[in-house]
BAFI-3210 file (N, C-alpha, C; in Angstrom, 3 decimals, decimal comma, padded with zeros to 6 digits):
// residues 153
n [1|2|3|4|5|6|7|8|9|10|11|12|13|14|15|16|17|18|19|20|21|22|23|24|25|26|27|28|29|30|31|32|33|34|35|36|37|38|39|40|41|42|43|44|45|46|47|48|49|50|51|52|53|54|55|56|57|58|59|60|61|62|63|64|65|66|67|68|69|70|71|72|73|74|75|76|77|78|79|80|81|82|83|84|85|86|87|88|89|90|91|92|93|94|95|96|97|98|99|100|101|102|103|104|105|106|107|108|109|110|111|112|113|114|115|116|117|118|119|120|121|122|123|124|125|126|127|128|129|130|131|132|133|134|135|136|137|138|139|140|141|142|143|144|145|146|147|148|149|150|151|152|153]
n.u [118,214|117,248|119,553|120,525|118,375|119,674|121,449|120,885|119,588|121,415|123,257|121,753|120,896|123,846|124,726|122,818|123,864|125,625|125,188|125,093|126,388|127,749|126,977|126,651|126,411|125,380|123,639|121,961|121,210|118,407|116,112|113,064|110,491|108,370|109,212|111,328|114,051|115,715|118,281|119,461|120,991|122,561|122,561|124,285|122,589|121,005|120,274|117,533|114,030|111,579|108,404|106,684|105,399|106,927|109,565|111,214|113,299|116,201|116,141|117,707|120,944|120,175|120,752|119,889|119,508|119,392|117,305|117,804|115,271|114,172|111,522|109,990|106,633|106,934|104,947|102,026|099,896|098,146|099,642|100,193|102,446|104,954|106,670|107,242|108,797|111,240|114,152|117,147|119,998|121,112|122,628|121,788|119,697|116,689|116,248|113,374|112,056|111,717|109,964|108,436|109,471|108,278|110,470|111,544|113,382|112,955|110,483|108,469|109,063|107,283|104,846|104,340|101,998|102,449|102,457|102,083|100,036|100,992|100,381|100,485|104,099|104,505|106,191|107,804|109,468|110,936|111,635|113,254|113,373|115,693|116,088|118,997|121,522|124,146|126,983|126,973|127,341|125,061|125,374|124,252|121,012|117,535|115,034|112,956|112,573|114,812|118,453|120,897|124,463|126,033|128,546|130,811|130,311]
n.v [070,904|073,438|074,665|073,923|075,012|077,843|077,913|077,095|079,155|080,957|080,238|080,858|083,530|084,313|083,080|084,962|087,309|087,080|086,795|089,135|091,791|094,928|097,931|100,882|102,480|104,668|107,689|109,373|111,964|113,347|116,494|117,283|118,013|118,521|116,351|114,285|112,717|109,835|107,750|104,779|102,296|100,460|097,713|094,236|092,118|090,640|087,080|086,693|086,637|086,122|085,263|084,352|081,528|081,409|081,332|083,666|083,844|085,416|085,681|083,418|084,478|086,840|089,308|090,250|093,954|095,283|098,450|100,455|103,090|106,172|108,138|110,680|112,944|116,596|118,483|120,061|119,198|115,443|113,338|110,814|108,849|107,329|104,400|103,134|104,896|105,664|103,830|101,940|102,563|100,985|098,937|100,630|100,943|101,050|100,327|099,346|098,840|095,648|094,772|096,139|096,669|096,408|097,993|095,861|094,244|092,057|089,263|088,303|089,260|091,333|092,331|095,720|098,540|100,039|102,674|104,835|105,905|109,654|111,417|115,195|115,905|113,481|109,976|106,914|104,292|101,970|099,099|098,869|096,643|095,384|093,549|092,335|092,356|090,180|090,896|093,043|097,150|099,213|102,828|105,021|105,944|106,550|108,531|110,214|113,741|112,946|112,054|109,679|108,970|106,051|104,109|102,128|098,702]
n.w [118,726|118,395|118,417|115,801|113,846|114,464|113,316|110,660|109,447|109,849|108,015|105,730|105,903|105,322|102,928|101,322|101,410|100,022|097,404|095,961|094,972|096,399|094,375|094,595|097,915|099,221|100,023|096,805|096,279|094,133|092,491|090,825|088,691|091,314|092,897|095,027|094,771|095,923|096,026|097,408|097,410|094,825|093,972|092,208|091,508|094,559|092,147|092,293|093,531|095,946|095,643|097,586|096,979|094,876|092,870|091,507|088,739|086,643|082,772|080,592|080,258|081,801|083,821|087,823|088,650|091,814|092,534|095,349|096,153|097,889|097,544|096,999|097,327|096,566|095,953|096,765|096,218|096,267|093,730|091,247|090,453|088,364|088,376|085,837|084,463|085,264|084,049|082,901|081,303|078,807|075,671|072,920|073,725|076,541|079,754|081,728|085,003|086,123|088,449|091,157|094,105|097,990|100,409|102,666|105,095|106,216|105,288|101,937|098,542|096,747|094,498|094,369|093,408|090,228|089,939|091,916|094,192|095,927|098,600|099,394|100,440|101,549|101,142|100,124|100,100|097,927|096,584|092,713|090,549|088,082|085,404|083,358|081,248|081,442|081,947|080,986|081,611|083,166|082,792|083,776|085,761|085,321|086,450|085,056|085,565|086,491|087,055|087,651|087,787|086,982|088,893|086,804|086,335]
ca.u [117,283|117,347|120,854|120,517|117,807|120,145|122,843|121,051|119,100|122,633|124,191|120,865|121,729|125,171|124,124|121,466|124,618|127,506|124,732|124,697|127,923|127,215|127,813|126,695|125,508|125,606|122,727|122,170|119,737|117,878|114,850|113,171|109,343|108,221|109,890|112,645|114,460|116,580|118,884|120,203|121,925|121,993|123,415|124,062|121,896|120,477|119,411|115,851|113,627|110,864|106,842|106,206|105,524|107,431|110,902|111,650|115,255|116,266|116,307|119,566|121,885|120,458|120,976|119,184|120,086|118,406|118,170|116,089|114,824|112,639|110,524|108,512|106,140|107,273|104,134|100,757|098,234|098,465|100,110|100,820|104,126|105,152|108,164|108,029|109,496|112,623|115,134|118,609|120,158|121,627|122,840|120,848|117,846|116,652|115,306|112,446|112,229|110,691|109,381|108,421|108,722|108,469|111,777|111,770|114,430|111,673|109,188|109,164|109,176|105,791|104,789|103,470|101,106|103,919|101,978|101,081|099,677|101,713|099,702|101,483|105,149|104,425|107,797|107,468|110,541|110,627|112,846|113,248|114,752|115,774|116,703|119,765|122,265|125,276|128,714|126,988|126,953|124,901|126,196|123,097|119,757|116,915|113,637|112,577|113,633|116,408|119,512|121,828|124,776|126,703|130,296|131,099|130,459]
ca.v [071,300|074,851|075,307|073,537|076,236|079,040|077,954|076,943|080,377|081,981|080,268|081,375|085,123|084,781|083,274|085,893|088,286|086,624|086,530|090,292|092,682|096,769|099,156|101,846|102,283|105,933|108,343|110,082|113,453|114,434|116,950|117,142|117,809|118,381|115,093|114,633|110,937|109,629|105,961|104,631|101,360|100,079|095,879|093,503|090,426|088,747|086,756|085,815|086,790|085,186|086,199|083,734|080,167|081,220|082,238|084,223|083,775|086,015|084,493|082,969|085,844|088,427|089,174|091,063|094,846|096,066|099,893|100,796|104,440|107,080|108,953|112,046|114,037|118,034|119,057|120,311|118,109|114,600|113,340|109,335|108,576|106,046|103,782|103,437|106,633|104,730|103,127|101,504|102,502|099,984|099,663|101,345|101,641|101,217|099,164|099,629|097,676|094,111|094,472|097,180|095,943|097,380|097,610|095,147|093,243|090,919|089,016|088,048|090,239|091,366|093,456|097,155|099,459|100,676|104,050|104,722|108,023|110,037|112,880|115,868|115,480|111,783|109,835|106,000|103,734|100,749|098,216|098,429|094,762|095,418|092,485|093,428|091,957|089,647|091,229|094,774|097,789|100,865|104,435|105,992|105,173|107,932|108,960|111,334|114,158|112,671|111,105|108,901|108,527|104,645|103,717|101,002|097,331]
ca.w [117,675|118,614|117,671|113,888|113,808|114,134|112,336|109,534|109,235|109,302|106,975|104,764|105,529|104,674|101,424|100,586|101,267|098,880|096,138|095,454|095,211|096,272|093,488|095,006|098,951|099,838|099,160|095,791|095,778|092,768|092,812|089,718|088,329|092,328|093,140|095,453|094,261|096,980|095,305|098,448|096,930|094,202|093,608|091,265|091,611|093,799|091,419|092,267|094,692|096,574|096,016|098,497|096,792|093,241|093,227|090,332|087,984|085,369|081,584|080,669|079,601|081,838|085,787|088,369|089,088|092,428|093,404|096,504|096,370|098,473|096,608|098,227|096,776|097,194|095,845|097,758|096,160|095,546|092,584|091,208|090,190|087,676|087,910|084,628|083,595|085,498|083,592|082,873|080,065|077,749|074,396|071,770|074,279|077,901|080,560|082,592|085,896|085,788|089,224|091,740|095,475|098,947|101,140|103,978|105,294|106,387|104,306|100,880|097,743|096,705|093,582|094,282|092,229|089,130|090,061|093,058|094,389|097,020|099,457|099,901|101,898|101,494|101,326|100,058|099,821|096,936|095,482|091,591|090,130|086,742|084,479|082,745|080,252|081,706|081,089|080,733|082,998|082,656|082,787|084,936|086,173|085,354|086,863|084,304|084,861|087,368|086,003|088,154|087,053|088,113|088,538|085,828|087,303]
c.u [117,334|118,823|121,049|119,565|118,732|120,976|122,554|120,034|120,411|123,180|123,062|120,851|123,063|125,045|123,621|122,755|125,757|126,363|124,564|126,081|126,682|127,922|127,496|126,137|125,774|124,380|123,180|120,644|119,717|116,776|114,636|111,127|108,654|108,069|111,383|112,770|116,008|117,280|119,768|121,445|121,308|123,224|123,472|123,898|121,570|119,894|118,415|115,309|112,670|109,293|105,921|106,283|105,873|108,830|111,273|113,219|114,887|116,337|117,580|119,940|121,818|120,310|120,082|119,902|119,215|118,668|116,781|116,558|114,127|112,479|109,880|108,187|106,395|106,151|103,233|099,350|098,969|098,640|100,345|102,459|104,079|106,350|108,229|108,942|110,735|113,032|116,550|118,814|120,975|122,252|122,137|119,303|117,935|115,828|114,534|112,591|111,268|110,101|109,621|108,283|108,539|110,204|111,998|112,423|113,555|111,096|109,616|108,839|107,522|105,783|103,800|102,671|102,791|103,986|101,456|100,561|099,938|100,798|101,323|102,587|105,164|105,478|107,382|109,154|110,455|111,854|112,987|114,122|114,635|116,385|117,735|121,095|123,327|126,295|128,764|126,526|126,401|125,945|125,032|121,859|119,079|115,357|113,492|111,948|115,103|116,913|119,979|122,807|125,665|127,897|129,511|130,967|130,664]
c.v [072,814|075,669|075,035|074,923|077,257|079,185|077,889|078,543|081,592|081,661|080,499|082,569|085,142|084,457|084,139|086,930|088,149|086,618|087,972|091,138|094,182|097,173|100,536|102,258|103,572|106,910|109,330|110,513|113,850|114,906|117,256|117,224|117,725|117,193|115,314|112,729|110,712|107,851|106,038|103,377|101,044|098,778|095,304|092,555|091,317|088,312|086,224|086,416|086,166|085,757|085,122|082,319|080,066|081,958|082,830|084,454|084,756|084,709|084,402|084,091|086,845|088,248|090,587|092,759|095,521|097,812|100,352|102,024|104,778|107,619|109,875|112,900|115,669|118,674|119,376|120,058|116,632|113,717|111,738|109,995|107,041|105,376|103,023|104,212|106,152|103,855|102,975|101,697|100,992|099,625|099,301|101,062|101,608|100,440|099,177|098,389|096,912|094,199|095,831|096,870|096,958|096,821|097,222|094,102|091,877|090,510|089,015|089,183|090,356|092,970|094,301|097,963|100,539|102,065|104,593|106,023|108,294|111,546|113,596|115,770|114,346|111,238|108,107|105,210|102,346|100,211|098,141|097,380|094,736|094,227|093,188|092,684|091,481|090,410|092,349|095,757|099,116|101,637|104,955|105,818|106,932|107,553|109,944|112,530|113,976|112,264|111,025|108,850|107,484|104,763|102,197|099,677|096,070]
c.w [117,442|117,734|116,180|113,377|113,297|113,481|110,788|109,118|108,994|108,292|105,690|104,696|104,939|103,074|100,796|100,134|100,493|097,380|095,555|095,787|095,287|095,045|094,109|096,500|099,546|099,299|098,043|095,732|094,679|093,001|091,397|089,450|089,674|092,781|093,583|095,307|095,318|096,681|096,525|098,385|095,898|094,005|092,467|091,968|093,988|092,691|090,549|093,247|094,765|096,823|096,663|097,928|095,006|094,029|091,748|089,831|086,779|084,077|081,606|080,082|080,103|083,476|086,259|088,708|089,904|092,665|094,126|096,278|097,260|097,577|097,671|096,501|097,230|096,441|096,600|096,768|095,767|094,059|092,448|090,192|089,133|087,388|086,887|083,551|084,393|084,656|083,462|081,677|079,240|076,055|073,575|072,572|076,049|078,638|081,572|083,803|086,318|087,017|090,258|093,070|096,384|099,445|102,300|103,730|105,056|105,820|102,949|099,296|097,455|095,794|093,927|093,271|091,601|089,389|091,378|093,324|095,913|097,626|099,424|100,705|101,693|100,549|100,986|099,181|098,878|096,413|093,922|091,303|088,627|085,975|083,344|082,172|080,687|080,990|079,967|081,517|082,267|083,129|083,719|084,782|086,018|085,171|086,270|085,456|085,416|087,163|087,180|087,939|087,992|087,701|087,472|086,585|086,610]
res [x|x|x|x|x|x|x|x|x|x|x|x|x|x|x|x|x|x|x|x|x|x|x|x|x|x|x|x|x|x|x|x|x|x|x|x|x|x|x|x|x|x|x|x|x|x|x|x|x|x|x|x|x|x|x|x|x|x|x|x|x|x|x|x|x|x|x|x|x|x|x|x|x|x|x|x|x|x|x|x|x|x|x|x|x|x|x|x|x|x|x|x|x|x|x|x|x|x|x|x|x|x|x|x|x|x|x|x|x|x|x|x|x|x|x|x|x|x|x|x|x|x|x|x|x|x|x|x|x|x|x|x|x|x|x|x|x|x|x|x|x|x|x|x|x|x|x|x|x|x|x|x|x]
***
């Protein structure tokens, strides 16, 4: 019993891990408006994630694009932040991201305040999951005033 257990929990990681290609997994520093923006990966797909007893799919035609960030505040008072002023560009406009999570391996996706408010020094890591057009790749991801820019995917 024990061993069906573990096998079948692996072959549910290895899944999780063939459903998403890296485009980018190396850090990228921008400082910007006393904001330091830290994009540590960013994937295509998975795509769905899990807010416990819903699993969420993109609409037909468009796929998931994750990119976990830190964020710190470099100011000396506290300030909110809005990951809406994040987006994907696209053509002839831009795409804000459909969902704002935290970043644990562990546990299932779970939507955060879009805004949150950071104390001084205060450093807060998040998943953006952008919905984003099959069989089209942005050019660069931007936290006003921080631009990204992506390899082609």
């Amino acid at each position: 019993m024990t061993r069906s257990i573990v096998v079948t929990l692996s072959l549910f990681a290895l899944s999780m891990g063939a459903c998403a290609r890296t485009v980018m997994d190396q850090p990228v520093n921008r400082v910007g408006d006393g904001w330091t923006l830290i994009v540590r990966k960013v994937t295509d797909g998975p795509n769905s994630f899990d807010e416990g007893n819903v699993i969420i799919k993109p609409k037909k035609g468009d796929r998931f694009i994750w990119v976990i960030v830190t964020l710190r505040n470099d100011e000396r008072q506290p300030r909110k932040f809005s990951f809406d002023r994040c987006d994907l560009d696209v053509q002839g406009g831009v795409l804000v991201p459909g969902m704002v999570s935290h970043d644990m391996v562990i546990g299932y996706a779970a939507q955060l305040p879009r805004e949150p408010q950071l104390d001084p020094g205060e450093s807060i890591e998040r998943r953006l999951v952008f919905p984003y057009p099959e069989g089209q790749s942005p050019t660069r991801l931007s936290c006003a005033p921080m631009v990204i820019p992506l390899p082609q995917f």
